[in-house]
C-alpha positions, 0 to 999 in steps of 0.5 A: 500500500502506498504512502498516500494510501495510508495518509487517506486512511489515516485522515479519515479515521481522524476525520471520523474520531472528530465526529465522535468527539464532537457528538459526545460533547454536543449532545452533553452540553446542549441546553435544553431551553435552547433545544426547546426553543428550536423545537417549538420553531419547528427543528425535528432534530432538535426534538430528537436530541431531546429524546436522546438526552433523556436517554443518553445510555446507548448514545455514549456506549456507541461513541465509546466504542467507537473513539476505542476502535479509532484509536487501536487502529489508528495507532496501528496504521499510523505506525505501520504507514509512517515508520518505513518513509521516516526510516528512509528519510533518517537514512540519508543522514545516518547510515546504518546507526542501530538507533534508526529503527527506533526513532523512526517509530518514536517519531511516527508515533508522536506525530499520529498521536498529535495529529488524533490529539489536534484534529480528532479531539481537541478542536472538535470539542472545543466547537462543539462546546461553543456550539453545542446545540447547533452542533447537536441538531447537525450530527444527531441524524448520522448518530442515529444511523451509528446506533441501528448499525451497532445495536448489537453490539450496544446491547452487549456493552450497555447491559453489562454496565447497566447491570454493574451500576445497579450491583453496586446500587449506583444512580444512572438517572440525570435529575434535570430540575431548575434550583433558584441558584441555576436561575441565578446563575443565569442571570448573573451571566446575563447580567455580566454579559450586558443582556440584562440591567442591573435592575432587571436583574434584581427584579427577577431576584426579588421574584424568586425571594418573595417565597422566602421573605416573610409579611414583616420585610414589607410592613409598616411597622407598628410605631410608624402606624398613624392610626385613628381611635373610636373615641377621637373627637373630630379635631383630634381626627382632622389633625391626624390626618393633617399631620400624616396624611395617608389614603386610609387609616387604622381604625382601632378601639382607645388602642392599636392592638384592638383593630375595628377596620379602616377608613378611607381619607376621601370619605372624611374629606368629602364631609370636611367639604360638605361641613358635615360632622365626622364621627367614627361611631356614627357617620364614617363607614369602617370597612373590614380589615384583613388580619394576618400572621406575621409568619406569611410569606410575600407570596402567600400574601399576595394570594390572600390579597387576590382571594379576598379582593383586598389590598391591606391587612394589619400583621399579628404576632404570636400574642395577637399583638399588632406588629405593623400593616402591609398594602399590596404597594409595599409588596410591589415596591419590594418586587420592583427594588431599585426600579421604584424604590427610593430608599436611598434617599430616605433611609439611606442618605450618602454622606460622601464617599465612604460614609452613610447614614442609615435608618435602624428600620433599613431592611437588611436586603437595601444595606446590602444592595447600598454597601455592595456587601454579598451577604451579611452573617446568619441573614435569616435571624434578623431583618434590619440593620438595627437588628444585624447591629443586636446579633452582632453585639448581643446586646440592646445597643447605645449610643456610641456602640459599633460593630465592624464588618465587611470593610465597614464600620457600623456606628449607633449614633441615635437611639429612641427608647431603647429602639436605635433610631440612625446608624453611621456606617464608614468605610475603614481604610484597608 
């Protein structure tokens, strides 16, 4: 046989381990959104492909046996072909050395083994890894014939595997579910690459934790409620709602742990308009108010708001004490984040550079977001700075008090009653 006998030989065992390669990478790495996507678009292989994925066992045991058989026999032609033209070649420089027939091997071996290493393996899958589902569609047809023609073979090889898999009770099963850290992933890269803003990105990440954050992260709490009592007189009535103007109010018998309902501002200004005596006993009309534990998710809050056809509800602890109220608003502020929220410039006000001043109300998730600090320690046992400040100091903390963390220093700077009512955080100098 020919020298270029042997090359054709040679480059066409390459040319079919580079499909091979190709084939297992592609089919592992395709995504199966992606694939989803073509499917609906009306690509059959692609929907072929997904078949496969679900039952990869026969696909993989075929490229096995062939990358093997290419390899054997690559070695052994490539051997065979090159050795007796390198030894010729050698021998016009050294003549009758004892060495030659060994380099000319070793040389032959090295350079078949570079070429099944360049062409057959590494640049194939390298494409097939930036293209995986492209690469998939095209190569899924000439697999399929792959494995028709090797079928007995496969059920051979594979029943053995398969029955040394279940001997040692070893799961061969792939479990294709989507955790919320897979969707954040995602959504880091795509943040990361520019195909979704910062803001869009903690949309979707708010989505994802209004299952997780409980009614309290959202509330008004108990001592910010301005609420309206049965025995208030009118002027008492009028200068409550001048002094905190609101669309509806808390109404609640002499205090706020006994809620009547609520009331709505434009019923009292219409009589205000009209010159007509306001009264919570006689002519304004208390509506019913929803009532619900503090223990309530976002997301289930939302659902009850949906069933009850109501967007506001009074939240109760363990000992029906009133902790605070929650409006369908407030949850969508929560959702929305930095796309509607200005709690940077009510809680959170920047002083210069390295320095913040902040509310002890903060919830914990705006520090986070405002300092860019990945995550603050046990996060699940408190909600607010002030509350990191207490874990962090185990303590009810006073004026002066500070606790260091992350780069930052976190400085109580005003307390009411007991409740620390502003922080100071800086930045330390590294």
């Amino acid at each position: 046989m020919s020298f270029l006998n042997h090359l054709f030989i040679i480059m066409a065992l390459i040319s079919a381990s580079a499909f091979f390669s190709c084939a297992e990478i592609a089919l592992a790495s395709a995504r199966k959104i992606r694939l989803h996507q073509m499917a609906d678009q009306g690509d059959a292989n692609a929907k072929t492909v997904l078949a496969l994925q679900e039952q990869p066992g026969n696909f993989f045991t075929v490229v096995q046996i062939a990358l093997n058989a290419i390899a054997i026999m690559g070695g052994i032609l490539g051997e065979q072909a090159l050795s007796p033209y390198v030894a010729a070649f050698l021998e016009q420089f050294f003549e009758h050395e004892v060495w030659l027939d060994k380099a000319s091997f070793l040389i032959s071996f090295v350079s078949v083994t570079s070429l099944f290493i360049i062409f057959a393996d590494l640049m194939p899958k390298r494409l097939a890894m930036t293209y995986p589902e492209q690469a998939a569609v095209i190569i899924v047809k000439p697999m399929l014939w792959c494995l028709r023609l090797l079928r007995p073979i496969v059920f051979m090889y594979d029943g053995i595997a398969t029955g040394l898999f279940k001997l040692f009770n070893i799961k061969t099963t792939r479990e294709d579910a989507i955790t919320f850290d897979d969707v954040s992933a995602i959504v880091d890269a795509g943040t990361a690459s520019g195909a979704l803003q910062r803001q869009e990105q903690h949309l979707i990440e708010n989505v994802f934790e209004l299952d997780t954050r409980t009614v309290t992260f959202a509330m008004t709490q108990r001592d910010n409620v301005t609420f309206l009592r049965l025995q208030d007189d009118e002027d008492t009535l009028k200068k409550k709602i001048t002094d905190d103007p609101h669309s509806r109010f808390l109404v609640c018998d002499d205090q706020i742990d006994v809620v009547v309902g609520y009331v709505e501002s434009k019923d009292i200004l219409k009589r205000t308009l009209n010159h007509q005596p306001i009264s919570l006993n006689k002519e304004l009309v208390v509506k019913n108010i929803l009532a619900i534990p503090d223990s309530l998710t976002l997301s289930e809050l939302l659902t009850r708001f949906k069933a009850t056809n109501q967007d506001l509800a009074f939240i109760l602890n363990e000992y029906a004490l009133v902790v605070g109220i929650v409006t369908l608003n407030d949850v969508m502020k929560t959702l929305m984040g930095d796309l509607v929220n200005t709690f940077q410039e009510d809680q959170i006000v920047k002083r210069d550079e390295n320095s913040w001043l902040i509310d002890g109300v903060t919830p914990i998730e705006d520090v986070r977001r405002a300092l860019t600090i990945e995550q603050f320690p046990n996060e699940e046992n408190y909600e607010t700075v002030a509350g990191f400040m207490m874990y962090s100091l185990k303590k009810i903390p006073k004026r002066t008090d500070f606790s260091e963390y992350a780069g930052y220093k976190f400085e109580v700077v005003d307390i009411d009653n007991y409740r620390i009512d502003q922080l100071l955080v800086s930045r330390l100098e590294k």
